[in-house]
Biopython code that builds the backbone (N, CA, C, O; Angstrom):
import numpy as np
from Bio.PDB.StructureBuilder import StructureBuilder

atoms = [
    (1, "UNK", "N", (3.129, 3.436, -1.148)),
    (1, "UNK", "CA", (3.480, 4.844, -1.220)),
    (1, "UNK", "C", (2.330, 5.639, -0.631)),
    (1, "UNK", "O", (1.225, 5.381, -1.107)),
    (2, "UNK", "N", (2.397, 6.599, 0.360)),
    (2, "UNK", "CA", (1.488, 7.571, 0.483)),
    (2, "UNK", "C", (2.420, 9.099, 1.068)),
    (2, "UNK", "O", (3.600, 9.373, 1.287)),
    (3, "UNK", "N", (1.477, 9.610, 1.123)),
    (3, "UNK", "CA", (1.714, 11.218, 1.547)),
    (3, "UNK", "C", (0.962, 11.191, 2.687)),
    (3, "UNK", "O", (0.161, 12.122, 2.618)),
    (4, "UNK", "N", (0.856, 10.699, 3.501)),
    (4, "UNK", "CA", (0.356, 10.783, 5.012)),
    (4, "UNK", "C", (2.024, 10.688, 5.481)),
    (4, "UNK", "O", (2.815, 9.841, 5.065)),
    (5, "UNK", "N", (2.253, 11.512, 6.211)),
    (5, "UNK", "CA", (3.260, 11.578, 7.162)),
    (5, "UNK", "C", (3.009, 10.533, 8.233)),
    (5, "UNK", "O", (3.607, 9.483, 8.469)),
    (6, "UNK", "N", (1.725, 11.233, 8.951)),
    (6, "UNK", "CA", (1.460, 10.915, 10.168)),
    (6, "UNK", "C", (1.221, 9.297, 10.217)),
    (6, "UNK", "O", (1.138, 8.659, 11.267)),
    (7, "UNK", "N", (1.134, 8.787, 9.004)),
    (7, "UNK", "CA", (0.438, 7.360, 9.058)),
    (7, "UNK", "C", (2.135, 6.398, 9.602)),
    (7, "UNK", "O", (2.091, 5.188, 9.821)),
    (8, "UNK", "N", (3.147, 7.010, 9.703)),
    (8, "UNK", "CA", (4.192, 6.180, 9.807)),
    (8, "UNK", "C", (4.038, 5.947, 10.749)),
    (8, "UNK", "O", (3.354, 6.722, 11.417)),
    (9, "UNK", "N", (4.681, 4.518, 11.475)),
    (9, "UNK", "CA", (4.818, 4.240, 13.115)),
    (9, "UNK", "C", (6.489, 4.337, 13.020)),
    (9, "UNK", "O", (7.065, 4.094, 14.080)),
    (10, "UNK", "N", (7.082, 4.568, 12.208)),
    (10, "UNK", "CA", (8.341, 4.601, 11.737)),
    (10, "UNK", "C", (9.107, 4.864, 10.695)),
    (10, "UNK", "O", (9.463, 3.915, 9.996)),
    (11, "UNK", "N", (9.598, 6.432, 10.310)),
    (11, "UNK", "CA", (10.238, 6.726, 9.005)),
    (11, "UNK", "C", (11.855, 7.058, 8.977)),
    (11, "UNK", "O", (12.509, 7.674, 9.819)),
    (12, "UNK", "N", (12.209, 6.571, 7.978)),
    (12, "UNK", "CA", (13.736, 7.108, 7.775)),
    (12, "UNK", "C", (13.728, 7.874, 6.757)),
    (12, "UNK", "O", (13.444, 7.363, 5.674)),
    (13, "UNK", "N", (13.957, 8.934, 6.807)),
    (13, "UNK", "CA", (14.076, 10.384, 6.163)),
    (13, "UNK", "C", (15.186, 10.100, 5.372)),
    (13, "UNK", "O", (15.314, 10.909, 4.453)),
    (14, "UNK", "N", (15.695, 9.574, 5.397)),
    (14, "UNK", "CA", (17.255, 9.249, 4.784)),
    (14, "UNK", "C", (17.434, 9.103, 3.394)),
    (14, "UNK", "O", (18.131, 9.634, 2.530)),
    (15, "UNK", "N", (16.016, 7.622, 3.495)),
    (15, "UNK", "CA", (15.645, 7.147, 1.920)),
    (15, "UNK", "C", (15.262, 8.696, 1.091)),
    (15, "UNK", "O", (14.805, 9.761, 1.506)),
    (16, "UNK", "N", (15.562, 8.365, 0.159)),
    (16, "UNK", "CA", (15.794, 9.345, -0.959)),
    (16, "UNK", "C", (15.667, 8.908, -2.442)),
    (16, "UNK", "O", (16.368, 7.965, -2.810)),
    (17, "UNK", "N", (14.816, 9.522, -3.344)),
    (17, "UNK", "CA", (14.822, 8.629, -4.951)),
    (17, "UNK", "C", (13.590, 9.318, -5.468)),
    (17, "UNK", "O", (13.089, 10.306, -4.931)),
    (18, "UNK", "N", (13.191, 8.794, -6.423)),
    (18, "UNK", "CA", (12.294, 8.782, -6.970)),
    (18, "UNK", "C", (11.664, 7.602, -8.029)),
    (18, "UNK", "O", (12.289, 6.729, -8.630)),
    (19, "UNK", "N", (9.943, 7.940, -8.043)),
    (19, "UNK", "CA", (9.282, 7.156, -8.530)),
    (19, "UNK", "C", (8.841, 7.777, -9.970)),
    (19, "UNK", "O", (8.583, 8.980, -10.015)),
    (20, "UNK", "N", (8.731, 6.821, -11.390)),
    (20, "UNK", "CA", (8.541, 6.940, -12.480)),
    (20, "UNK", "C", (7.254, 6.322, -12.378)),
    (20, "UNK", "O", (7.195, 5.139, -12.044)),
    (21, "UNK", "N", (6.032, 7.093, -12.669)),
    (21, "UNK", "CA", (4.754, 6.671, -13.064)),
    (21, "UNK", "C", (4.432, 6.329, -14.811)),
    (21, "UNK", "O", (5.320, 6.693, -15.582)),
    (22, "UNK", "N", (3.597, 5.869, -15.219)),
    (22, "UNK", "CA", (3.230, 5.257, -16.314)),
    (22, "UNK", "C", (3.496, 6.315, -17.495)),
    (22, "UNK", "O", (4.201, 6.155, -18.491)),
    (23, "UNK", "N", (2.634, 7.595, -17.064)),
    (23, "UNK", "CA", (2.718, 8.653, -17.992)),
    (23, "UNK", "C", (3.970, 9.382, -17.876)),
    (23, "UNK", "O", (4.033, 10.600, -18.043)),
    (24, "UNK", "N", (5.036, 8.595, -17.571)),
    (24, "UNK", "CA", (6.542, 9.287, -17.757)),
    (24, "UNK", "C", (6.303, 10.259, -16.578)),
    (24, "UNK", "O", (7.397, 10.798, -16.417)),
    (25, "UNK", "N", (5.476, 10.735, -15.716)),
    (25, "UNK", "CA", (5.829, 11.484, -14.475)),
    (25, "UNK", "C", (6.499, 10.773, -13.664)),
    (25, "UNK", "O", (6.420, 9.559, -13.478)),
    (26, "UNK", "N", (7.555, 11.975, -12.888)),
    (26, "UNK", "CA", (7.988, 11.521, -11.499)),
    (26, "UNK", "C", (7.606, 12.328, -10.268)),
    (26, "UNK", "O", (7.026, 13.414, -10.271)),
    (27, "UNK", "N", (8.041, 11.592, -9.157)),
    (27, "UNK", "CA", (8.003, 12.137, -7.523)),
    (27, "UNK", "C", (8.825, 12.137, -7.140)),
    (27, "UNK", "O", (9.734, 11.598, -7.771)),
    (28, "UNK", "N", (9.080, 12.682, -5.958)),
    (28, "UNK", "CA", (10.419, 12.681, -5.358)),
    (28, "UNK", "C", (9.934, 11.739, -3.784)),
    (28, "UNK", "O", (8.881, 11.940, -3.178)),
    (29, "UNK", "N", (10.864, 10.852, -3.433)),
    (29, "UNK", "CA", (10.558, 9.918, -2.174)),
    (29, "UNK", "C", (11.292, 10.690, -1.048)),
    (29, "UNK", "O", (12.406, 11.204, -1.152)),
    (30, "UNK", "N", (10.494, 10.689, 0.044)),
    (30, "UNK", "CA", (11.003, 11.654, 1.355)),
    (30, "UNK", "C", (11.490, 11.224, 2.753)),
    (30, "UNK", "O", (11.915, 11.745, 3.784)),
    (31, "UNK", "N", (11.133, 9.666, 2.117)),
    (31, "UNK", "CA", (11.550, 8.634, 3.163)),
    (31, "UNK", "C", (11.100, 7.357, 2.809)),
    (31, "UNK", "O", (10.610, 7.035, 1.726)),
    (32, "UNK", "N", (11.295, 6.651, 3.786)),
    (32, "UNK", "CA", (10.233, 5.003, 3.591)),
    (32, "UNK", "C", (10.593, 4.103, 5.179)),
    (32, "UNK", "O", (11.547, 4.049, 5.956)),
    (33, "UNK", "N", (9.480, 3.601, 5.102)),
    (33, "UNK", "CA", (8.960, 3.432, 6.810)),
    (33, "UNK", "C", (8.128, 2.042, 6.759)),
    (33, "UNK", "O", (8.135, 1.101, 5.965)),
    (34, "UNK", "N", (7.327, 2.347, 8.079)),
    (34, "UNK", "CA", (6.401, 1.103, 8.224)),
    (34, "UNK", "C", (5.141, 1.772, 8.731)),
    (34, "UNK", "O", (4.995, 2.659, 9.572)),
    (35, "UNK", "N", (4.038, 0.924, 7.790)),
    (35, "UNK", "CA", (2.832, 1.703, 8.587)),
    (35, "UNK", "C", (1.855, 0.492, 8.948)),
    (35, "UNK", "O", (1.662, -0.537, 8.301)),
    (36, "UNK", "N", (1.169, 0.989, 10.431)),
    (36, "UNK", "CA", (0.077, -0.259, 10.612)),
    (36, "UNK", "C", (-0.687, 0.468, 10.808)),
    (36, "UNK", "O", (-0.826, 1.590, 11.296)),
    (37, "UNK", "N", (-1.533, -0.735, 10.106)),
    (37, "UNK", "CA", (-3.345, -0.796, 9.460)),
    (37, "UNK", "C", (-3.806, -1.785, 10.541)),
    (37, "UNK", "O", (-3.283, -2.783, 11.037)),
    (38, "UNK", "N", (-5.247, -0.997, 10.771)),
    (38, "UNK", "CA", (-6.237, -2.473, 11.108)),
    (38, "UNK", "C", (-6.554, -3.314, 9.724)),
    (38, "UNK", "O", (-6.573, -2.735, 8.638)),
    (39, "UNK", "N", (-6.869, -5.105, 9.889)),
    (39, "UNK", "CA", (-7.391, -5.453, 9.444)),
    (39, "UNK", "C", (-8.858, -5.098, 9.474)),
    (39, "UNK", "O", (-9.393, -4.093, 9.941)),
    (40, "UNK", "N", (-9.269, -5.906, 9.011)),
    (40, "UNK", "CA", (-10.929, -6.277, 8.819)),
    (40, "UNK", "C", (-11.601, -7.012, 9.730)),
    (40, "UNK", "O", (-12.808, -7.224, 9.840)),
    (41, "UNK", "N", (-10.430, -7.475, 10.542)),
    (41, "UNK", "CA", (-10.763, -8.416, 11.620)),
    (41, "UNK", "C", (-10.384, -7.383, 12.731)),
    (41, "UNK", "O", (-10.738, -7.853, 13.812)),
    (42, "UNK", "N", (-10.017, -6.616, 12.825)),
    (42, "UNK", "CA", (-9.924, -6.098, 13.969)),
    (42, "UNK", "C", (-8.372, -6.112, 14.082)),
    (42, "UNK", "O", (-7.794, -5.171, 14.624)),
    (43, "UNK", "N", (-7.739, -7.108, 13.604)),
    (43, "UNK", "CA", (-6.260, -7.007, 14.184)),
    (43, "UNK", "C", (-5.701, -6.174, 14.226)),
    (43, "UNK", "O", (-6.453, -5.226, 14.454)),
    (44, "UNK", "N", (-4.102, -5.686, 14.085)),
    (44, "UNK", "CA", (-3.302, -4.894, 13.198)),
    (44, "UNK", "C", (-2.174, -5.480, 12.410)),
    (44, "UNK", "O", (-1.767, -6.640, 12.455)),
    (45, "UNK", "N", (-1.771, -4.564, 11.737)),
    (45, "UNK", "CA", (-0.655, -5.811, 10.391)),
    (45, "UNK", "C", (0.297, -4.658, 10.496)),
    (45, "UNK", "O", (0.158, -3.772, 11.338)),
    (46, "UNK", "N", (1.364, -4.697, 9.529)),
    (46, "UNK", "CA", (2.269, -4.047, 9.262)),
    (46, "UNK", "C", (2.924, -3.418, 7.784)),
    (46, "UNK", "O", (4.129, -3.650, 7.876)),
    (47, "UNK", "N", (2.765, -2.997, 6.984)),
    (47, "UNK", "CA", (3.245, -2.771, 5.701)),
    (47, "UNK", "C", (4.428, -2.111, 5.846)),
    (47, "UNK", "O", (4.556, -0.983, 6.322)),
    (48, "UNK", "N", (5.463, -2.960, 5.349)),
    (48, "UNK", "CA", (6.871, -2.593, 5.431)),
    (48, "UNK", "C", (7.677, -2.005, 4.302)),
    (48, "UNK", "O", (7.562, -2.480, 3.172)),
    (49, "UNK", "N", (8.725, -0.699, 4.621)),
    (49, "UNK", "CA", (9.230, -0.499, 3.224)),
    (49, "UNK", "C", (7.768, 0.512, 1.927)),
    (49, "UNK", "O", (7.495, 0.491, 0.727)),
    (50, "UNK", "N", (7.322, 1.146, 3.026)),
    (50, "UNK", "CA", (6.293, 2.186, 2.638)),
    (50, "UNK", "C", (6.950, 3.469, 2.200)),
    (50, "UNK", "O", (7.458, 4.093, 3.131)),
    (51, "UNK", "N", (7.058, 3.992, 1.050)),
    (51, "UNK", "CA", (7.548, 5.534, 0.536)),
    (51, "UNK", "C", (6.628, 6.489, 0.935)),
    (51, "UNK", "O", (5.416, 6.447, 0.724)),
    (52, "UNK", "N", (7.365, 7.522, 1.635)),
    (52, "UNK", "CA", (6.349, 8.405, 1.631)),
    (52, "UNK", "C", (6.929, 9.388, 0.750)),
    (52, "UNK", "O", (8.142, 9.540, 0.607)),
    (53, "UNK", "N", (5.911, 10.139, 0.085)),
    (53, "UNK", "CA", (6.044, 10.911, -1.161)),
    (53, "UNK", "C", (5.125, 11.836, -0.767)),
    (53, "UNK", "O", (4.014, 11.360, -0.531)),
    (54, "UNK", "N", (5.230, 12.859, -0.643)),
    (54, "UNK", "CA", (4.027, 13.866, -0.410)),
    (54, "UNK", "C", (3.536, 14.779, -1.434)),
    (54, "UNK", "O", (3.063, 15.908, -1.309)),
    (55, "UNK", "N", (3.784, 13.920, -2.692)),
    (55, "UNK", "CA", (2.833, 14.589, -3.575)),
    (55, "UNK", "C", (1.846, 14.013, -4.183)),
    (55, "UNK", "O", (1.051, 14.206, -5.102)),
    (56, "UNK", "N", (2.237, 12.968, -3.108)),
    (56, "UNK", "CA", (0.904, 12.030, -3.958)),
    (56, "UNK", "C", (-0.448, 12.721, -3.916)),
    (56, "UNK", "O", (-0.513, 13.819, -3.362)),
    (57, "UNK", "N", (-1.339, 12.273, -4.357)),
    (57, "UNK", "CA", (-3.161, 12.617, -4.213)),
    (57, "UNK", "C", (-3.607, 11.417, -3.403)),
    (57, "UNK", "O", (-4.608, 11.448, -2.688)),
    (58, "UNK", "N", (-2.816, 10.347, -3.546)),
    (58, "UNK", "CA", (-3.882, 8.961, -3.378)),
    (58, "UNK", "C", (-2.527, 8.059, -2.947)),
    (58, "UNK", "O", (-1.374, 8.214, -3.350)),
    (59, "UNK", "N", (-3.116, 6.932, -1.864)),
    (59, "UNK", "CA", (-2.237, 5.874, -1.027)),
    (59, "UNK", "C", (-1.792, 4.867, -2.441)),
    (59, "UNK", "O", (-2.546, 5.026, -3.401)),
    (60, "UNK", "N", (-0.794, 3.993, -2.613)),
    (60, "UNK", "CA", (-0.309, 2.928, -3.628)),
    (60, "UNK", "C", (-0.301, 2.257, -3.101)),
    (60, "UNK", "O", (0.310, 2.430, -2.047)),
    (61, "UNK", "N", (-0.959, 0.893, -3.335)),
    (61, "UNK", "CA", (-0.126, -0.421, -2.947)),
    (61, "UNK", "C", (0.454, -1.065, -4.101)),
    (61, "UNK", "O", (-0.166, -1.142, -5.162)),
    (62, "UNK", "N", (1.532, -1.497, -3.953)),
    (62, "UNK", "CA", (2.025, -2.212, -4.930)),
    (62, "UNK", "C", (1.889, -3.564, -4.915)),
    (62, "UNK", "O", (2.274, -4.160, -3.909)),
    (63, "UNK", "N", (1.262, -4.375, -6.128)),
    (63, "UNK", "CA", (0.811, -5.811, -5.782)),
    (63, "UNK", "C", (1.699, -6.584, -5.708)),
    (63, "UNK", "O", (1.675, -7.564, -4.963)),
    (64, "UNK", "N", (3.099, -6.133, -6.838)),
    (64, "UNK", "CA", (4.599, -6.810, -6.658)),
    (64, "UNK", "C", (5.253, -6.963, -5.567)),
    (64, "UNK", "O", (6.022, -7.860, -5.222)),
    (65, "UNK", "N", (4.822, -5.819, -4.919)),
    (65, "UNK", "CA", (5.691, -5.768, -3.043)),
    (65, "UNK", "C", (5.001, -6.504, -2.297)),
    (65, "UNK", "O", (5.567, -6.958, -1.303)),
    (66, "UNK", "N", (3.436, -6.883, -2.564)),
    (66, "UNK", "CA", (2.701, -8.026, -2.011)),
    (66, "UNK", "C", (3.425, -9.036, -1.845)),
    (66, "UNK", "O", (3.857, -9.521, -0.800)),
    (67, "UNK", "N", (3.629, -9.536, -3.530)),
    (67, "UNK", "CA", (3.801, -10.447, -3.438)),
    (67, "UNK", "C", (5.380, -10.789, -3.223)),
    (67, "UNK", "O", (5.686, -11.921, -2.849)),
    (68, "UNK", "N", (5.850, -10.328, -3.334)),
    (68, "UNK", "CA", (7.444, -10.606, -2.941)),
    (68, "UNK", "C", (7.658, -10.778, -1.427)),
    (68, "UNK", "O", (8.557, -11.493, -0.985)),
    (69, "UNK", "N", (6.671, -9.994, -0.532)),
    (69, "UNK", "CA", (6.709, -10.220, 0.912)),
    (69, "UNK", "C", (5.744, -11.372, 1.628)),
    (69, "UNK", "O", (5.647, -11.692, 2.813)),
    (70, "UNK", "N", (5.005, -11.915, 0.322)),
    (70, "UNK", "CA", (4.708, -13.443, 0.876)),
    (70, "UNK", "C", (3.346, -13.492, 0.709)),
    (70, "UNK", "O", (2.882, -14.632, 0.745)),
    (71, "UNK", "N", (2.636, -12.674, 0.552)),
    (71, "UNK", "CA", (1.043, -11.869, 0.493)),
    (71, "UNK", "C", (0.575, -12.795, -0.815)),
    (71, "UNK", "O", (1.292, -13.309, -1.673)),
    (72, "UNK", "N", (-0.601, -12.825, -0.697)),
    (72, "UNK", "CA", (-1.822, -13.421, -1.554)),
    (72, "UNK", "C", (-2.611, -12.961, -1.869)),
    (72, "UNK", "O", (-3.420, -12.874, -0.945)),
    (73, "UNK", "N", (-3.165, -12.272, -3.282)),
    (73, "UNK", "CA", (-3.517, -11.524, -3.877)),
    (73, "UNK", "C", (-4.535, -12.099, -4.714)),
    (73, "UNK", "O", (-4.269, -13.148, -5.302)),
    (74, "UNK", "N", (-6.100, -11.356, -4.907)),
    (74, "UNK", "CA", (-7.131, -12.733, -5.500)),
    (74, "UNK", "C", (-7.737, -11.705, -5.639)),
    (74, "UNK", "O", (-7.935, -11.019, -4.636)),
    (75, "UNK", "N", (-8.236, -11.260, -6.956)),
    (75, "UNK", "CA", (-9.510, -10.619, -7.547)),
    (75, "UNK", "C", (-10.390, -11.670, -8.575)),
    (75, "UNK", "O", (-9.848, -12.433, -9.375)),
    (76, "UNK", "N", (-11.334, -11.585, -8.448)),
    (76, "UNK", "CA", (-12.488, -12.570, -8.469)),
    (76, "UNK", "C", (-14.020, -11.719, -8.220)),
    (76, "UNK", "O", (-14.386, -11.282, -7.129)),
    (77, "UNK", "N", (-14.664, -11.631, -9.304)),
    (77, "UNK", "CA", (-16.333, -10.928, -8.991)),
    (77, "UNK", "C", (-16.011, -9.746, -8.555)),
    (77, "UNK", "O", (-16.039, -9.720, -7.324)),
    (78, "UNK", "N", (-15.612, -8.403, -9.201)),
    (78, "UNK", "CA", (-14.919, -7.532, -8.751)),
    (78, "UNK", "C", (-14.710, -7.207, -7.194)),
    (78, "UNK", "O", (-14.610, -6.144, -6.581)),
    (79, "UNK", "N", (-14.690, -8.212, -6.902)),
    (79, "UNK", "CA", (-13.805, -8.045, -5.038)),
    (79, "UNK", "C", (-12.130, -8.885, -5.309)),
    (79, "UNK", "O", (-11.869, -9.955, -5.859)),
    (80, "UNK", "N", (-11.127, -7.730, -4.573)),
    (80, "UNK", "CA", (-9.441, -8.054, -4.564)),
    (80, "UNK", "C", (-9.703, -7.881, -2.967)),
    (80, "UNK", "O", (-10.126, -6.970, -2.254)),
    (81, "UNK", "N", (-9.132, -9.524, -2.714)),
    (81, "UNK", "CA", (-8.970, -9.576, -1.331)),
    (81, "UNK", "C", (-7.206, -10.030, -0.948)),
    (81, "UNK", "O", (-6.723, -11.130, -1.217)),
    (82, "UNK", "N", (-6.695, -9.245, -0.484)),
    (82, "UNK", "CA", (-5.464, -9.713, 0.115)),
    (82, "UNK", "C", (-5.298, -10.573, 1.420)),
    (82, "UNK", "O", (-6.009, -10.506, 2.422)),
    (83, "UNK", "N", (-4.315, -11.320, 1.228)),
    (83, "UNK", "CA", (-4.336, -12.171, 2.375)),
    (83, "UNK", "C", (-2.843, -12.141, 2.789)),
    (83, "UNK", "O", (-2.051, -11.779, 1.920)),
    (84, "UNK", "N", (-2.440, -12.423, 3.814)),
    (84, "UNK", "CA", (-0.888, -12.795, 4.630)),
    (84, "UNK", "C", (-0.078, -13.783, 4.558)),
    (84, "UNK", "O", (-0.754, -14.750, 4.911)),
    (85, "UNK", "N", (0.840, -14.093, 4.344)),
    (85, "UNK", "CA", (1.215, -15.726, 4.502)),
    (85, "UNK", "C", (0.807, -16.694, 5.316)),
    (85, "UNK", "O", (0.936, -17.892, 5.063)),
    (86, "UNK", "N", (0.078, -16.030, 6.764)),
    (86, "UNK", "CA", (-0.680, -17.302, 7.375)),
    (86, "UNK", "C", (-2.045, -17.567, 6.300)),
    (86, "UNK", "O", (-2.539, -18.692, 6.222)),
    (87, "UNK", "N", (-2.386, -16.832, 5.789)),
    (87, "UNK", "CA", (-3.946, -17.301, 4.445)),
    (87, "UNK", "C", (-5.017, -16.259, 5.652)),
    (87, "UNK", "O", (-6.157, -16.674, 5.861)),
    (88, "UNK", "N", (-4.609, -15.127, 6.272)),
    (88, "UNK", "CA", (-5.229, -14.272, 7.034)),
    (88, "UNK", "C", (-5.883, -13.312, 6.643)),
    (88, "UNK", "O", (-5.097, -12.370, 6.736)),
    (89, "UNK", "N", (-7.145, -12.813, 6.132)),
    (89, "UNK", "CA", (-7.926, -11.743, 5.368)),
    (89, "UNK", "C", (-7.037, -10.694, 6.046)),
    (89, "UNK", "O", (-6.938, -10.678, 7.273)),
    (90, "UNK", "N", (-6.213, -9.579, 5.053)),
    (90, "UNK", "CA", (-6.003, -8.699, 5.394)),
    (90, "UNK", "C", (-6.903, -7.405, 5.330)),
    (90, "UNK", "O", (-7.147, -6.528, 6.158)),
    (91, "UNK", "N", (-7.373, -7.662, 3.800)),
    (91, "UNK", "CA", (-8.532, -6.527, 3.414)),
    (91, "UNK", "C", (-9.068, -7.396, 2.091)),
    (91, "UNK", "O", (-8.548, -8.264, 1.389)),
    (92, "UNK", "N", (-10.535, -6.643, 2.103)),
    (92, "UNK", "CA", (-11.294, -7.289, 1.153)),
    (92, "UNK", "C", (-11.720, -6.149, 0.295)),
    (92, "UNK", "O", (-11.718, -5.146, 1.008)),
    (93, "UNK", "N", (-11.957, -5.960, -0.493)),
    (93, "UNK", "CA", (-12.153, -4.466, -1.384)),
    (93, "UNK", "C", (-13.151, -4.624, -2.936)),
    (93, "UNK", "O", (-12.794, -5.149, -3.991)),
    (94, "UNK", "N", (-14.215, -4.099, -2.674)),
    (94, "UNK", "CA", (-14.711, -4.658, -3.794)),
    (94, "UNK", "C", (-14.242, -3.039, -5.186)),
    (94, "UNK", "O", (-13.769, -1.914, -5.027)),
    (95, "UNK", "N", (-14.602, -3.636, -6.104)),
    (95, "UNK", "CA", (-13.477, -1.965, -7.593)),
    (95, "UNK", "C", (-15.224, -0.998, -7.599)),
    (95, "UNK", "O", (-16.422, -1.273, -7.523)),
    (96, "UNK", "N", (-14.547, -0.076, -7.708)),
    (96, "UNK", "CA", (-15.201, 1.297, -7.858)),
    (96, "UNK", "C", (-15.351, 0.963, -9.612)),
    (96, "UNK", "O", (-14.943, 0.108, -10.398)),
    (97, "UNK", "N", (-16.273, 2.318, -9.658)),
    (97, "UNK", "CA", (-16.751, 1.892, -11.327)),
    (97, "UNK", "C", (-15.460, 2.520, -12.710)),
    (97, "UNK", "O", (-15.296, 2.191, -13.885)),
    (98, "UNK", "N", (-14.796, 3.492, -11.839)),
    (98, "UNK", "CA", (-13.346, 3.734, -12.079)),
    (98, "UNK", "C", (-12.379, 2.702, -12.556)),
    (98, "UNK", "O", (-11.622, 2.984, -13.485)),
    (99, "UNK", "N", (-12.345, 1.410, -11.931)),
    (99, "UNK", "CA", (-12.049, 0.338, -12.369)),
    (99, "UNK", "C", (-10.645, 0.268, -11.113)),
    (99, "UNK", "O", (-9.763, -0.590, -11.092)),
    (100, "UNK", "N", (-10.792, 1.381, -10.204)),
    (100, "UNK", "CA", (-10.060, 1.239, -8.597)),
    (100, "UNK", "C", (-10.434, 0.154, -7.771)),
    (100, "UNK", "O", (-11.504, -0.441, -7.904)),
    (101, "UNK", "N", (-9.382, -0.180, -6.725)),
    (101, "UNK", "CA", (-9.565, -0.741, -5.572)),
    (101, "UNK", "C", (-9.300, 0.175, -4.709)),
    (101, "UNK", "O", (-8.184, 0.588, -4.394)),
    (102, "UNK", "N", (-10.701, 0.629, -4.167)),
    (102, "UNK", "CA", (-10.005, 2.070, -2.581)),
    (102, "UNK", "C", (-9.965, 1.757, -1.473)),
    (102, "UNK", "O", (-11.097, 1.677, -0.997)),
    (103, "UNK", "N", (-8.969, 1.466, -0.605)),
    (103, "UNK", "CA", (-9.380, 1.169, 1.175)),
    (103, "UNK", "C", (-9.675, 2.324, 1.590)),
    (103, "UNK", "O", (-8.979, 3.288, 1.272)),
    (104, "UNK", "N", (-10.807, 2.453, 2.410)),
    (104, "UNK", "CA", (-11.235, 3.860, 3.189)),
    (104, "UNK", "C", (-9.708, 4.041, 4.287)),
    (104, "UNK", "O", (-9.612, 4.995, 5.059)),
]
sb = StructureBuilder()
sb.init_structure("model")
sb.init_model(0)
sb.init_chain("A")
sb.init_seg("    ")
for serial, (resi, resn, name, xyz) in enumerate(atoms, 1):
    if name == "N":
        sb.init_residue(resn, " ", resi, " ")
    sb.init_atom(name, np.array(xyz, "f"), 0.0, 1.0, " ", f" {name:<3s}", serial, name[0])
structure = sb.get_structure()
């Protein structure tokens, strides 16, 4: 989920819904798309099935949508490093004292 518009390489405005957060808040979804990221390696990847919500404050990843799309997920010594189904460093992230994982 994010509120970057611009970050889509592809949105469908169409999608429509909303998201229930922990503290019983909701959002309203304004679409959902695909956005590419560089890796860490330089590559680029793809995150598919991205909501954009523009009220967010802050980007979501969801670790369930990780993993349902094949992704490998490993926190260990407070560094969460995701990986791809080839076993490809997507991002490595060490937690803020917040107890966050932030990608710049």
């Amino acid at each position: 989920m994010t509120s970057s518009k611009a970050a889509f390489s592809e949105l469908d405005g169409n999608v429509t819904g909303t998201v229930k957060f922990g503290d019983s808040s909701r959002v309203v979804i304004r679409g959902r798309g695909t956005i590419i990221f560089r890796c860490q390696n330089s590559e680029h990847r793809a995150l598919t099935d991205v909501y954009y919500i523009p009220q967010l404050r802050s980007s979501i990843i969801s670790i369930g949508q990780l993993d349902e799309s094949g992704s490998e997920v490993l926190i260990k010594d407070v560094v969460l490093r995701i990986r791809d189904q080839e076993q490809r460093l997507l991002a490595k992230v060490k937690r803020t004292k917040n107890r966050l994982y932030l990608l710049d």
